[in-house]
C-alpha positions as CSV (number, residue, x, y, z in Angstrom):
1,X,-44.7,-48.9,49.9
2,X,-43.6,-45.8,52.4
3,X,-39.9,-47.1,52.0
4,X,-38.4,-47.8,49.2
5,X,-34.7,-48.5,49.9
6,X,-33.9,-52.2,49.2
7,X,-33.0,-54.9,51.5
8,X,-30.4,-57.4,50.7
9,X,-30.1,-60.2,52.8
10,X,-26.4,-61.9,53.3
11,X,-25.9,-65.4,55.0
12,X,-22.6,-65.8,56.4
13,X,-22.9,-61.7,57.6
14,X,-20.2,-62.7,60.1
15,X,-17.4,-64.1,58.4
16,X,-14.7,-62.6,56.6
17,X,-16.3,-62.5,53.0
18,X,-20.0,-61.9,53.8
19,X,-18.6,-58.5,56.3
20,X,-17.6,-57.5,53.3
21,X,-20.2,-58.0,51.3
22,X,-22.7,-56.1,54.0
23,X,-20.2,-53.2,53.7
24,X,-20.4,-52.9,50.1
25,X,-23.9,-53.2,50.0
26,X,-24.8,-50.6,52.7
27,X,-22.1,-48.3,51.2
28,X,-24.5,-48.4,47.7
29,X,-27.6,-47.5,50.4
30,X,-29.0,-51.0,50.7
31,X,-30.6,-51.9,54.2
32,X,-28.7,-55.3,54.7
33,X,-29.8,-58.2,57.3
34,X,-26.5,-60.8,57.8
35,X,-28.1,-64.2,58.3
36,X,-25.8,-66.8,60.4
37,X,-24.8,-67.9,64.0
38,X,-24.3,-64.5,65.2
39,X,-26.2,-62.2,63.5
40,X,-29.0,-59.8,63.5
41,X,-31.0,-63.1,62.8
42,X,-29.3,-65.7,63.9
43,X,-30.2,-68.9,62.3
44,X,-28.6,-72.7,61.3
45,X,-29.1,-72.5,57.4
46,X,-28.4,-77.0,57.5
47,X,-32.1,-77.5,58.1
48,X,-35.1,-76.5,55.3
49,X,-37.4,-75.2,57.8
50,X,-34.4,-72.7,59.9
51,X,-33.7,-71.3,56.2
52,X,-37.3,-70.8,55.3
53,X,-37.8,-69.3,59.0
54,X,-34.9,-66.9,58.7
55,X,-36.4,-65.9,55.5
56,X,-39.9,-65.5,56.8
57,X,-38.6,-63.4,59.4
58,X,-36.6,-60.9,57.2
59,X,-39.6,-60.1,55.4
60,X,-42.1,-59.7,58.4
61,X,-39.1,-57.2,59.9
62,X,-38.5,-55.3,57.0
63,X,-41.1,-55.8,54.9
64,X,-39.3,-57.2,51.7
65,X,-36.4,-58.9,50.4
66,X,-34.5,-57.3,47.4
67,X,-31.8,-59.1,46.8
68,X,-30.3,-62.4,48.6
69,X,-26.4,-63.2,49.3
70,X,-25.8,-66.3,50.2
71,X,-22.0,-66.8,51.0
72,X,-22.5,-68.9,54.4
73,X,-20.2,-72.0,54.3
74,X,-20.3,-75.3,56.2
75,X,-16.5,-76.6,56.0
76,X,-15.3,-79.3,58.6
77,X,-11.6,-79.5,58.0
78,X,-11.2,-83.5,58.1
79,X,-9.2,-85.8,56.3
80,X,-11.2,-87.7,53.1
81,X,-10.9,-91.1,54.8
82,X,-12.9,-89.0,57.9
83,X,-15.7,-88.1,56.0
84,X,-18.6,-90.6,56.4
85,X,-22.4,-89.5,55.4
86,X,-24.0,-87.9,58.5
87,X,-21.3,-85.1,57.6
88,X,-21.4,-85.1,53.8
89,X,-25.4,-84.8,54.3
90,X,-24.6,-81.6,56.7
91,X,-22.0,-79.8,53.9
92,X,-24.5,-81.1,51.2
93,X,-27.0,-79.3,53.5
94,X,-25.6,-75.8,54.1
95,X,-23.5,-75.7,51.0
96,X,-25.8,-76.4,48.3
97,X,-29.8,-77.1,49.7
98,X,-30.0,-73.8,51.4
99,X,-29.2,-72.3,48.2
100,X,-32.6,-73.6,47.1
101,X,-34.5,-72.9,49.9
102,X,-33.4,-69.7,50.4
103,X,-34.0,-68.9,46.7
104,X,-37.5,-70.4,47.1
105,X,-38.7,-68.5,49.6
106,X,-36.9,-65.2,48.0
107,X,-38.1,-65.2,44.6
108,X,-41.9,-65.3,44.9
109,X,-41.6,-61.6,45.9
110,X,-38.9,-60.5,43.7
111,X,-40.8,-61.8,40.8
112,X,-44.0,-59.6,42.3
113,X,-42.2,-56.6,42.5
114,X,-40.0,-57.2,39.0
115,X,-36.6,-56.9,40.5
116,X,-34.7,-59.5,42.8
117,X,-31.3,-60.5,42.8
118,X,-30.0,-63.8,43.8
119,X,-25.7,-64.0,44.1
120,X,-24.9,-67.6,45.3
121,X,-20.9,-68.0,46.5
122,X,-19.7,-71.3,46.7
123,X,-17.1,-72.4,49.4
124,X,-13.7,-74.3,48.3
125,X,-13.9,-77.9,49.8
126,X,-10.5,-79.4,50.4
127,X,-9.3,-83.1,51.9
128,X,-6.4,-84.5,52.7
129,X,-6.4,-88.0,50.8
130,X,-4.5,-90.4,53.0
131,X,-2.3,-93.5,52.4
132,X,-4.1,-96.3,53.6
């Protein structure tokens, strides 16, 4: 392959944390792609196929995927007694799922090429318990 430099991916490009991350990565001379709502490709990581998508689409623009950050976050501040299970399926879903299928669709060609790096960030989760 013509160009060698390595592309790390980062969900949660926009926020606070993965900015960061996408700083320090392109400061060591990695080409980065921020995955999220308002990114270069901007995806919903809650559903398999959006995660797979945005996966298949890093690799058909750049041609590979070196190394996968996934610090994206779903968080709905709510009190505990709030929390039924459409919601706990959607943190379940973006918290923890598209950790799999991102690292699914990531590590086939990481594991062709002999070098991959998967970092995966979890968020803090926090309720208010409430006196009934």
């Amino acid at each position: 392959m013509a160009d060698e430099q390595r592309v790390a991916v980062v969900t949660g490009g926009s926020g606070a944390i993965g900015n960061a991350i996408v700083t320090a990565l392109e400061e060591s001379e990695h080409r980065t792609v921020a995955l999220g709502r308002r990114t270069e490709i901007a995806c919903d990581l809650t559903p398999e196929s959006s995660a797979k998508e945005a996966a298949a689409a890093v690799l058909e623009r750049h041609g590979r995927r070196d190394a996968l950050v996934h610090c994206a976050a779903v968080f709905d501040a709510m009190p505990l007694s709030e929390l039924d299970l459409p919601r706990r399926r959607r943190l379940m879903a973006g918290n923890v799922e598209a950790s799999l299928w991102l690292a699914q669709a990531f590590a086939p060609g990481m594991a062709e090429r002999g070098f991959g790096r998967i970092v995966l960030i979890s968020p803090d989760a926090q309720w208010t318990p409430q006196a009934q």
